[in-house]
C-alpha positions in Angstrom: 0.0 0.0 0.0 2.6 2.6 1.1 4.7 1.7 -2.0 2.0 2.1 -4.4 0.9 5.5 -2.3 5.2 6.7 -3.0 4.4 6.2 -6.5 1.9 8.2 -7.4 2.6 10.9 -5.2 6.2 11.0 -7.2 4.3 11.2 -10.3 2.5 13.9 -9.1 5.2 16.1 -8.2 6.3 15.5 -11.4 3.8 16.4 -13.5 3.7 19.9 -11.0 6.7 20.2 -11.9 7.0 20.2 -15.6 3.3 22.6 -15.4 5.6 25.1 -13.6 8.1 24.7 -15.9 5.7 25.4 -18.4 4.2 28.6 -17.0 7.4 29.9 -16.4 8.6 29.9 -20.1 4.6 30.9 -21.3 5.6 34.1 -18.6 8.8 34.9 -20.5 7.5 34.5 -23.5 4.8 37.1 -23.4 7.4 39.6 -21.8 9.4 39.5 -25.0 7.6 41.6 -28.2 9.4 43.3 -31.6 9.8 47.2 -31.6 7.0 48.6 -33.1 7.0 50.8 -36.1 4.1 52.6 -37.6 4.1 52.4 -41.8 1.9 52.8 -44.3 1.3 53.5 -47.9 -1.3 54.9 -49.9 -2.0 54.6 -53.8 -1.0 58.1 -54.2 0.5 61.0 -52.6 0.1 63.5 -55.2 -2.9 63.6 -57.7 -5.9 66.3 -59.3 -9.9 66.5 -58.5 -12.0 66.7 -61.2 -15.1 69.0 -61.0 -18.1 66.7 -59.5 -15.5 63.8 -58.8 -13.8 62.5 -56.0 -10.5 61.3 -55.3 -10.3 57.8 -53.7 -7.5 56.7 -52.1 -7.0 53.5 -50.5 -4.3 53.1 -47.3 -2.3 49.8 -46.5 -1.1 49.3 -43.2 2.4 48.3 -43.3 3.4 48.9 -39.3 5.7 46.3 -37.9 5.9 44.8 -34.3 3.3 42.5 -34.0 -0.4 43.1 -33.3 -1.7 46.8 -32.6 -4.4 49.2 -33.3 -4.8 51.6 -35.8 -6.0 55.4 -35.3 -5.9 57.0 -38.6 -6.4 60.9 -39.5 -7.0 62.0 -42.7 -6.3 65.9 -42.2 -9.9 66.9 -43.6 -11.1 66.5 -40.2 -12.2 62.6 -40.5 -10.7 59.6 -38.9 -10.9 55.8 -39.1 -10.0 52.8 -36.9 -9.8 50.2 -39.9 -6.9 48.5 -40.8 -6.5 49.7 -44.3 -9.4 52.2 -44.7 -10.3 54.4 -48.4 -10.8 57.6 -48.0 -12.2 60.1 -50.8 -11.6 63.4 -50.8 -14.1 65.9 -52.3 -12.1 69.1 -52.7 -8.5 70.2 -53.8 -6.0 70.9 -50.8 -3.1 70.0 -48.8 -3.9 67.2 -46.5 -1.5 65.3 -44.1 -2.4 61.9 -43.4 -1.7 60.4 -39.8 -1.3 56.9 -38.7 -1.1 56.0 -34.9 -0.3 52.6 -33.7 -0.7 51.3 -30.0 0.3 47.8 -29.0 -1.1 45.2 -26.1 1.7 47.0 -24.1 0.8 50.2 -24.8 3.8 51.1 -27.0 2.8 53.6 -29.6 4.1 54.4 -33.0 2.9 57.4 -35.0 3.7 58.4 -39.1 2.7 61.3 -40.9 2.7 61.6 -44.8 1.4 64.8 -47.0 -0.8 64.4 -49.3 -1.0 66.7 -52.2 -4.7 67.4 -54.5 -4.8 70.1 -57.2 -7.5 71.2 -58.5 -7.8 70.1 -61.9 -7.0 72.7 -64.4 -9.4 75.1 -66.4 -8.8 74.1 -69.9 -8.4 77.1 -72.4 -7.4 77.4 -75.6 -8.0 80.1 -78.8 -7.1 79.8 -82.1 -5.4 83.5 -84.6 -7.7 82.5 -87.4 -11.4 80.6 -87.1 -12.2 80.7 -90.6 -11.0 80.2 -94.4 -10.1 78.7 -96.9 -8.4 75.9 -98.0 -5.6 74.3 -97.2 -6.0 77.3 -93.9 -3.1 77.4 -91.4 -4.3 78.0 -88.1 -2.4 79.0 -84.8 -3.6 77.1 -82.1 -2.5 78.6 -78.5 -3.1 76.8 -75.0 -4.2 79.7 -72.4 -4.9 77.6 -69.6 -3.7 79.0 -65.8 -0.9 76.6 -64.2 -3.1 74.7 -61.1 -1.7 75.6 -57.6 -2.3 74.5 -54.1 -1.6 76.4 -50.9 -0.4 74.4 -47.4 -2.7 76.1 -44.8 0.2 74.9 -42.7 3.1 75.9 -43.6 2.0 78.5 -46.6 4.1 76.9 -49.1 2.3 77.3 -52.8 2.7 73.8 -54.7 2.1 73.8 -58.5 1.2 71.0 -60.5 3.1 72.1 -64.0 2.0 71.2 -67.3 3.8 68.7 -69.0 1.9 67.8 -72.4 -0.3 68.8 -74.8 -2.4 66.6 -76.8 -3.8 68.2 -79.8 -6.7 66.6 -81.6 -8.1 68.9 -84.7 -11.0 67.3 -86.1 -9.8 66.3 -89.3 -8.2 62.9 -87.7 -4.8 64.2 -87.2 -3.5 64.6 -84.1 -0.6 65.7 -82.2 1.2 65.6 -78.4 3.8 68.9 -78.3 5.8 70.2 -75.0 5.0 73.9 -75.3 1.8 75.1 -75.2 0.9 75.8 -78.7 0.8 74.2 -82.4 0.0 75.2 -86.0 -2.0 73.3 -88.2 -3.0 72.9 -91.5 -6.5 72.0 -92.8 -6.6 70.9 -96.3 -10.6 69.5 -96.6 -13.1 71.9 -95.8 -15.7 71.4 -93.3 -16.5 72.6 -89.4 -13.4 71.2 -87.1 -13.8 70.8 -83.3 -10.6 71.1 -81.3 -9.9 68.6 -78.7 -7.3 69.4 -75.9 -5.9 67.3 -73.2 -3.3 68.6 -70.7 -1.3 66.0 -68.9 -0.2 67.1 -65.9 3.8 66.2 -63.5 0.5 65.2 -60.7 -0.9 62.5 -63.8 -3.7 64.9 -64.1 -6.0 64.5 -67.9 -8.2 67.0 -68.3 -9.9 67.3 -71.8 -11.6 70.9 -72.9 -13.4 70.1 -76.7 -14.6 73.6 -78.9 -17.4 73.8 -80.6 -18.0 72.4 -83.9 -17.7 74.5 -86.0 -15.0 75.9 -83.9 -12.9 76.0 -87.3 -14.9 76.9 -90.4 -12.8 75.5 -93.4 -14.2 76.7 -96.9 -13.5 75.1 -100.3 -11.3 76.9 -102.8 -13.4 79.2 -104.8 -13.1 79.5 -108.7 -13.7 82.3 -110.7 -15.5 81.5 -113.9 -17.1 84.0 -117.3 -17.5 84.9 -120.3 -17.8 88.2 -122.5 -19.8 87.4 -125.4 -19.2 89.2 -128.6 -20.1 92.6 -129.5 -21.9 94.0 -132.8 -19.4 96.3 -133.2 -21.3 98.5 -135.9 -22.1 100.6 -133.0 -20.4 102.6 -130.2 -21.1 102.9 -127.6 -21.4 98.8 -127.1 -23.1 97.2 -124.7 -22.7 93.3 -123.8 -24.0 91.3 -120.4 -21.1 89.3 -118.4 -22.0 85.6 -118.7 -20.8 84.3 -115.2 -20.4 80.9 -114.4 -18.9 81.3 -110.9 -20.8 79.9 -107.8 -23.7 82.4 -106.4 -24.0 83.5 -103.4 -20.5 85.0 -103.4 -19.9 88.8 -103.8 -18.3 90.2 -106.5 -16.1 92.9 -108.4 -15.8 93.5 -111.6 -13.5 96.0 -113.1 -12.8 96.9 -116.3 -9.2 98.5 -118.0 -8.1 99.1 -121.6 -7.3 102.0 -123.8 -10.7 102.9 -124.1 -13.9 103.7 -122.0 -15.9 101.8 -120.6 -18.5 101.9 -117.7 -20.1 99.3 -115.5 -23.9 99.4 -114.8 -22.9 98.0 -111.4 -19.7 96.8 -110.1 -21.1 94.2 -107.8 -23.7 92.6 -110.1 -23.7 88.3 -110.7 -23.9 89.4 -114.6 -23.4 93.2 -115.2 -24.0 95.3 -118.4 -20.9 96.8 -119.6 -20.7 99.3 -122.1 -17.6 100.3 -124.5 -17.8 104.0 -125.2 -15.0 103.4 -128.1 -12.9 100.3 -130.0 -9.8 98.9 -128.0 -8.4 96.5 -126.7 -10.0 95.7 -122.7 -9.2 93.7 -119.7 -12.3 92.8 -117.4 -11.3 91.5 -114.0 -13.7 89.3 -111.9 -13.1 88.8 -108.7 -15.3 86.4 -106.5 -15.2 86.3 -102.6 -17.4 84.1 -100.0 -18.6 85.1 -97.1 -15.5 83.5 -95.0 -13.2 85.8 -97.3 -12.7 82.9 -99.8 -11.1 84.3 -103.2 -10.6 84.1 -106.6 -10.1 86.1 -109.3 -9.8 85.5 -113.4 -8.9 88.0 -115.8 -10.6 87.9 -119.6 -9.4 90.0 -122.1 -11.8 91.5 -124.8 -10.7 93.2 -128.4 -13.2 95.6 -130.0 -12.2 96.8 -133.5 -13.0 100.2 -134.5 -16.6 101.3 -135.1 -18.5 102.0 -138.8 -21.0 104.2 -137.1 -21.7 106.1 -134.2 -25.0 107.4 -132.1 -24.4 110.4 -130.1 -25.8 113.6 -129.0 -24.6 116.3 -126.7 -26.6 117.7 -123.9 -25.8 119.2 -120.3 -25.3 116.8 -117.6 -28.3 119.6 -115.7 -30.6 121.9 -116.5 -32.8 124.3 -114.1 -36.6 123.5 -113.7 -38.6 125.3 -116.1 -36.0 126.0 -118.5 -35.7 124.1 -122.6 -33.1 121.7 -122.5 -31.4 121.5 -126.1 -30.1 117.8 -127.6 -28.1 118.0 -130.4 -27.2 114.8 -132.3 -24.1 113.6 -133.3 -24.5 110.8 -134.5 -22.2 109.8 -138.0 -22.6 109.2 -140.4 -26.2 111.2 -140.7 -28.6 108.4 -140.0 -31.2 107.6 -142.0 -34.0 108.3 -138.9 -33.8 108.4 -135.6 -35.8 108.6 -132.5 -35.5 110.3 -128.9 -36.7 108.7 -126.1 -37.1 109.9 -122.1 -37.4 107.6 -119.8 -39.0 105.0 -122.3 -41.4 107.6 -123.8 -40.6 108.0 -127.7 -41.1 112.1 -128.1 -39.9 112.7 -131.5 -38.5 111.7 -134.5 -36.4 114.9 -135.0 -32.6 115.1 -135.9 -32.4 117.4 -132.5 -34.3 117.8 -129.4 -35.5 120.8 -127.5 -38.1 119.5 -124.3 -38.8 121.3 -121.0 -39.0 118.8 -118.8 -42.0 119.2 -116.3 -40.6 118.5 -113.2 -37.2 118.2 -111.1 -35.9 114.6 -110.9 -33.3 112.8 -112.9 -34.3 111.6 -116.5 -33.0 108.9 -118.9 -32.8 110.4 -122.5 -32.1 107.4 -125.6 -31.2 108.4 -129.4 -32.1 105.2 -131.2 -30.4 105.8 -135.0 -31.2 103.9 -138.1 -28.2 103.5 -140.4 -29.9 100.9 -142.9 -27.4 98.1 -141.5 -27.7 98.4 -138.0 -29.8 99.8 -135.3 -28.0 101.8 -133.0 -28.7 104.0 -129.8 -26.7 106.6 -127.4 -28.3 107.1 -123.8 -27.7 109.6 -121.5 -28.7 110.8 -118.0 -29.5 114.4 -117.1 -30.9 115.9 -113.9 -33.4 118.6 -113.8 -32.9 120.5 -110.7 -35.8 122.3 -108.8 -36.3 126.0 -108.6 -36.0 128.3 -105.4 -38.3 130.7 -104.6 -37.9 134.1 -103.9 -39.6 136.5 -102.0 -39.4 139.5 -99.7 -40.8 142.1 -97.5 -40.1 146.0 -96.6 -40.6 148.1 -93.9 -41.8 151.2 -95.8 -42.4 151.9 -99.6 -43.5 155.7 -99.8 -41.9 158.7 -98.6 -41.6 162.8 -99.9 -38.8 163.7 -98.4 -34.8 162.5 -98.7 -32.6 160.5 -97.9 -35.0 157.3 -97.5 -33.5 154.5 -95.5 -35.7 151.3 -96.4 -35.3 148.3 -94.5 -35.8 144.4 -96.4 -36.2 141.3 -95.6 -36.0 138.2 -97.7 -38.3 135.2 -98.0 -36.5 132.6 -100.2 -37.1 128.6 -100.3 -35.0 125.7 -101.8 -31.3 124.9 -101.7 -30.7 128.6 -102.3 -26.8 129.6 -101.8 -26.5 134.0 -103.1 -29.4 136.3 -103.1 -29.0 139.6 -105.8 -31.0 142.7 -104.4 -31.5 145.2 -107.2 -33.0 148.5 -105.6 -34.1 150.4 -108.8 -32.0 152.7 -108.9 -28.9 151.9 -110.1 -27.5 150.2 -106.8 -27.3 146.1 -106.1 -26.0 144.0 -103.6 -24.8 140.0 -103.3 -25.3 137.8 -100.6 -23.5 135.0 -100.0 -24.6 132.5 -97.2 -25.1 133.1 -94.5 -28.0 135.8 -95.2 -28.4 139.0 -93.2 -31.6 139.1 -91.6 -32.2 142.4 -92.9 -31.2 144.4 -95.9 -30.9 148.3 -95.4 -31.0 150.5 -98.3 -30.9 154.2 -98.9 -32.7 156.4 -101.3 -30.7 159.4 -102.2 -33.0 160.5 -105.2 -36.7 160.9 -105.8 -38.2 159.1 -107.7 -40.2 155.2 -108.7 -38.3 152.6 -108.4 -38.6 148.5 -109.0 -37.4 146.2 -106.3 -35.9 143.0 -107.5 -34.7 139.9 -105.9 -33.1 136.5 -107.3 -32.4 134.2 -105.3 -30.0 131.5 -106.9 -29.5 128.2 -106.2 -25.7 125.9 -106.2 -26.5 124.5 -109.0 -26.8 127.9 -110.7 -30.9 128.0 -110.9 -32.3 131.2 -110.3 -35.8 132.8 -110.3 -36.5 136.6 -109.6 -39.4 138.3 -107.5 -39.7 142.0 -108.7 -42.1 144.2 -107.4 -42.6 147.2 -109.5 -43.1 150.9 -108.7 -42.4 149.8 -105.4 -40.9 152.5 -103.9 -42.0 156.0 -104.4 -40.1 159.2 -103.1 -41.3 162.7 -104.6 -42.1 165.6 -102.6 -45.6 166.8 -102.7 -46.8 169.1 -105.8 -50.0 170.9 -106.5 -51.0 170.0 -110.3 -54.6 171.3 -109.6 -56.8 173.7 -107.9 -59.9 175.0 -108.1 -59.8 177.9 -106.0 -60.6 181.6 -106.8 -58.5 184.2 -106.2 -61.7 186.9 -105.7 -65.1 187.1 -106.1 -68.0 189.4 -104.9 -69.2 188.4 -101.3 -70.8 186.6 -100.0 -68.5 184.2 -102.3 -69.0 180.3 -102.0 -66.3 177.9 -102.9 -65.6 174.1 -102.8 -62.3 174.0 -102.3 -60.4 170.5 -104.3 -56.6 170.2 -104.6 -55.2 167.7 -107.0 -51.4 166.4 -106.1 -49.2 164.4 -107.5 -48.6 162.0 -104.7 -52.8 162.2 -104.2 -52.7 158.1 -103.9 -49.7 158.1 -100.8 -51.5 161.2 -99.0 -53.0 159.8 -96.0 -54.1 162.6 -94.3 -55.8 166.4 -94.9 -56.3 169.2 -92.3 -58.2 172.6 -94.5 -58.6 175.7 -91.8 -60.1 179.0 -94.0 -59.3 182.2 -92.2 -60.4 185.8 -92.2 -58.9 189.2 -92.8 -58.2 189.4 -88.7 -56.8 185.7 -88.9 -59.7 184.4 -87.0 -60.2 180.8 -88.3 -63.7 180.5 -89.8 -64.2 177.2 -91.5 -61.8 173.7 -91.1 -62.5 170.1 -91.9 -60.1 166.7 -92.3 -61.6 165.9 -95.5 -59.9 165.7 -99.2 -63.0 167.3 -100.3 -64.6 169.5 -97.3 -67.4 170.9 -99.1 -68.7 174.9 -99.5 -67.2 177.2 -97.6 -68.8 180.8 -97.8 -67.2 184.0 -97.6 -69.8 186.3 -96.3 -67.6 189.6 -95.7 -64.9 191.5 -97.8 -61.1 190.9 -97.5 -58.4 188.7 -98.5 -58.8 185.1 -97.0 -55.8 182.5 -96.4 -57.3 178.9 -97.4 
């Protein structure tokens, strides 16, 4: 019994023995850890936000010594616990990034890295020339501002530089360039959208496209007529261009030569041109689009000297009212002829006289017969309008002298010089601007007409004259009826007859006696009887 009891309680204290042993090492062991070391990394450190993007980043835990906790902060004012957490950020900025690490044993460990966001950049771009024609060289110029970042830390600006340009121009060719601007060449016409894409030193794209018809490209024009030919039994000649250019274009014609010759109008598709005399002639077309597009094709045109001509002479203007003379010049002496204004035959005469009845402008035609061949002469003349003249005076009559008379005109129309003739023997000119009154002074007696003309720039007059306007003469008796005695008691009507009687505005008769006692007075030209009752002399 004992022996069996010493056994087991040997066992025992063995197996207590080796559990100690055990414990002791398990102790030891957890007392001994590796230095801890906070790490991470991210999948970037430097990088660009898009507009209406975020920027995701993902951190990896890389920390050595053994198991520990993680307290990250991202510098945007957030924080995370996770091993290896993603974080997006949702605006541009200078962030630093913080990792803290704490073990079983409380050891920390702490890493902070910067992390850098620029706002993506603001593409621009503008091109020298937006339109033309083919093959058009444009200058294409990137205008986009360098992104840049502030540290609210330390103030330090960072900016994320440019590094590439990639060019696309719409026609399928493309190109990647260093600097900020490129030339290109577009040889097909058509509306080109520009595509730009900036590459960045962050690894920043950003794309900015134009419009689409950002470049207009315009096929080469070609000028294209014809002049057909003239019957040259006649001169002056008239012939219509025969254009076979594209329409819709503007275009200039011009004509040169060593003779005359006129265009109806310059910019017409097909424009009447007439040769005023044989030679030898250049006309020039010259086509442009709306873009500026150009071409121009020269045609030279030989007219041999004339048989016959149609002409006339006439003034290029004529006054209203006045007989305009045509006098035909035609050669040889046609066989008939016919005048025409504005369409309307007037006569078959060799010459014309017509007054034409009102201003304007007026188209007048010779059409001559010469038995072979019909031909005609036209000519333009303007009839220019009248001005009227008027005027008033102050005064007209007067007996005695000097008399100082005082006008004014009344004129109308595109009037320019006013002539005053006075009557007697004195004038005056005005030139613009006009006096508002005209003083003039009478030295002789005297009926005199007033005239005034009032003339015009183009040298049309017309003349107001007022006659026996102005009268001057000093009273004279030519008649009487009066007595010079009689028997009393006398009766007498007295009547005096002057030769002013028509300006006399006025009478005052007074009869007195022998003692100058006024008897008899009245206001009237004729005052009636007056009787003398008594002897003596009476003044009437």
């Amino acid at each position: 019994m004992s022996r069996t009891t010493n056994n087991r309680f040997h066992y025992s204290l063995g197996r207590l023995k080796m559990l100690w042993l055990s414990v002791v090492l398990f102790f030891l062991s957890l007392q001994v850890h590796a230095q801890l070391s906070a790490s991470f990394s991210t999948t970037t450190q430097v990088t660009c936000l898009k507009p209406g993007e975020g920027v995701v980043i993902r951190f990896t835990d890389e920390t050595a010594g053994g198991v520990h906790t993680n307290d990250w902060s991202f510098g945007d004012g957030t924080t995370s616990k996770a091993l290896n957490p993603i974080k997006t950020y949702i605006a541009p900025g200078v962030y630093y990034v913080n990792l803290t690490t704490k073990n079983a044993a409380n050891d920390v460990s702490a890493i902070t890295k910067q992390i850098i966001i620029y706002p993506a950049p603001d593409v621009v771009f503008t091109t020298d020339v937006n339109s033309g024609c083919s093959p058009l060289k444009v200058n294409l110029t990137d205008k986009t501002v360098t992104p840049e970042i502030k540290d609210p830390t330390t103030g330090v600006i960072y900016k994320d530089k440019i590094a590439n340009w990639q060019w696309g121009f719409g026609d399928g060719s493309n190109t990647v360039t260093a600097v900020p601007a490129t030339s290109h060449t577009y040889t097909l016409a058509g509306n080109k959208k520009v595509i730009l894409t900036l590459g960045t030193e962050s690894g920043c794209k950003t794309t900015a496209e134009s419009a689409g018809d950002f470049i207009k490209v315009a096929d080469n024009l070609v000028a294209d007529f014809f002049i057909p030919p003239a019957n040259a039994c006649q001169y002056p000649v008239t012939v219509q261009a025969a254009n076979f250019s594209p329409t819709g274009l503007t275009y200039k014609w011009e004509v040169t030569g060593t003779g005359t010759a006129v265009l109806t109008n310059s910019t017409d598709f097909a424009p009447f041109i007439t040769f005023l005399q044989a030679g030898s002639y250049r006309v020039t077309l010259t086509i442009t689009s709306a873009n500026g597009c150009s071409d121009v094709l020269n045609y030279d045109y030989v007219l041999p000297p004339s048989r016959v001509v149609s002409a006339f002479i006439a003034p290029d203007s004529a006054c209203d009212k006045s007989t305009v003379n045509f006098i035909n010049q035609s050669n040889p002496d046609p066989i008939s002829q016919a005048w025409y204004i504005n369409g309307v035959k007037l006569a078959t005469t060799k010459d014309l006289s017509h007054q034409f009845p009102t201003p304007g402008s007026y188209l007048v035609k010779l059409e001559s017969n010469f038995g072979t061949c019909n031909t005609s002469f036209e000519k333009s003349i303007r009839i220019d309008p009248l001005p009227v003249a008027d005027f008033i005076q102050d005064q007209v009559a007067s007996c005695n002298l000097p008399f100082n008379v005082k006008f004014i005109s009344k004129y109308s129309g595109n009037t320019t010089r006013l002539v005053w003739n006075f009557g007697d023997g004195a004038t005056l000119t005005e030139q613009l601007p006009f006096a508002d009154t005209v003083k003039h002074l009478y030295n002789r007696a005297g009926i005199f007409n007033v005239a005034l003309t009032a003339i015009t720039e183009k040298g049309c007059f017309v003349t107001m004259v007022k006659n026996n306007l102005i009268s001057i003469q000093p009273p004279i008796i030519l008649k009487t009826n009066l007595p010079d005695s009689g028997c009393a008691p006398l009766t007498v009507r007295p009547s005096v007859q002057f030769n002013i009687d028509a300006l006399i505005t006025s009478w005052k008769w007074s009869v007195k006696d022998k003692n100058g006692i006024i008897i008899f007075s009245s206001i009237l030209k004729n005052p009636g009887n007056v009787v003398l009752t008594e002897s003596g002399k009476y003044d009437i």
